[in-house]
C-alpha positions as CSV (number, residue, x, y, z in Angstrom):
1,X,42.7,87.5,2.9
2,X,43.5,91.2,1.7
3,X,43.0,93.4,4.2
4,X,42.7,97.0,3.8
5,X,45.2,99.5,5.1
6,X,44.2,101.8,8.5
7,X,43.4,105.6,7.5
8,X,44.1,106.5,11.4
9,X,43.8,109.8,10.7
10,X,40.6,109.7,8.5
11,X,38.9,107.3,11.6
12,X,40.4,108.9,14.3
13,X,40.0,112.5,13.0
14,X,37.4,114.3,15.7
15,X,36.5,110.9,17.8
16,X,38.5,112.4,20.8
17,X,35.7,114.4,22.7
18,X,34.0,110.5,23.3
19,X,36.7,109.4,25.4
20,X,37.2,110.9,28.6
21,X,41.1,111.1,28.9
22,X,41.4,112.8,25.7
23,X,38.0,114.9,26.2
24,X,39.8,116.8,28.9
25,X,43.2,117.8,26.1
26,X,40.2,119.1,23.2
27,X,38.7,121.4,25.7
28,X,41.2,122.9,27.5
29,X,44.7,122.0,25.4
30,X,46.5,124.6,27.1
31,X,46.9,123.0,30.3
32,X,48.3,119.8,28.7
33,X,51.4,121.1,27.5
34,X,52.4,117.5,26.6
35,X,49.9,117.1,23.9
36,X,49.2,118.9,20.7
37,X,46.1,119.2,19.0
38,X,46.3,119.9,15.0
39,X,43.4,119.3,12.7
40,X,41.3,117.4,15.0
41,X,43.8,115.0,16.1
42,X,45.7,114.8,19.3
43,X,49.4,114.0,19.4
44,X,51.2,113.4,22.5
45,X,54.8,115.1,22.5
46,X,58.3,113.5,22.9
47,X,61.4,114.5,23.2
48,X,62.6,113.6,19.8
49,X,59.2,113.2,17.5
50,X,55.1,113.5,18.4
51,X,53.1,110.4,18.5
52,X,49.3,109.9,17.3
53,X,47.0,109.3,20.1
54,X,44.4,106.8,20.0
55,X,41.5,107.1,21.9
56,X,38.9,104.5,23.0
57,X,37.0,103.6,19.8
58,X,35.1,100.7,17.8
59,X,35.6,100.4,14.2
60,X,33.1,97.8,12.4
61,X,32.7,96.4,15.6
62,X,36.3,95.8,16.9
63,X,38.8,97.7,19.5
64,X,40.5,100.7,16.9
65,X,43.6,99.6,19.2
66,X,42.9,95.8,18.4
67,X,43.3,96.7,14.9
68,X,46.2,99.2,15.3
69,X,48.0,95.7,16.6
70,X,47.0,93.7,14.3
71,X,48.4,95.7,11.1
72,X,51.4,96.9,12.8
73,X,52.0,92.7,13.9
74,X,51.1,92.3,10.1
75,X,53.3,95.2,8.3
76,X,56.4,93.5,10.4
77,X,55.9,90.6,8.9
78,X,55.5,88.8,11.6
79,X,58.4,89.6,13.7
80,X,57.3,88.9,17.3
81,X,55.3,90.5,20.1
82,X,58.7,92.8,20.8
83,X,59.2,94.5,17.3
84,X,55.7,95.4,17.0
85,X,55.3,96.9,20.8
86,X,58.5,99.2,19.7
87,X,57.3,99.7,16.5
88,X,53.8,101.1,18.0
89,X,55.7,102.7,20.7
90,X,57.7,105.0,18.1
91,X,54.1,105.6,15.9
92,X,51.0,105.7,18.4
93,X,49.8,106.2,21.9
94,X,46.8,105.6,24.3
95,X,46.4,105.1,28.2
């Protein structure tokens, strides 16, 4: 079956103010010196790179994280449970 590639940014662009963790970084992202906001996303900040943050959503009826999983487990090529936690370690987070 062909599945369609994630847009994260497209779905995930202004969906942060419905999640509580992430509500509290939109309104006040100057006390959370950790996180970025840019263009209606949230990014937390590492030492090396920032990382998309994922906030609790449903897309077409399924977890947005479920499907984060499931294309990263897919782009891999199937390489095991370890690659794909490091590969969405280095690319996304959520709590």
């Amino acid at each position: 079956a062909s599945r369609s590639k994630l847009d994260l940014e497209v779905i995930l662009k202004n969906q942060y103010k419905n999640d509580s963790i992430f509500k509290k970084i939109i309104d006040k992202p100057k006390d959370f010196r950790n996180f970025e906001v840019s263009d209606g996303l949230v990014y937390l900040k590492l030492r090396d790179r920032k990382v998309l943050c994922i906030p609790k959503l449903t897309v077409n009826g399924r977890d947005i994280r479920e499907c984060i999983i499931d294309e990263a487990h897919s782009l891999l090529a199937h390489l095991g449970p370890k690659k794909t936690m490091d590969y969405l370690r280095d690319h996304v987070w959520w709590k």
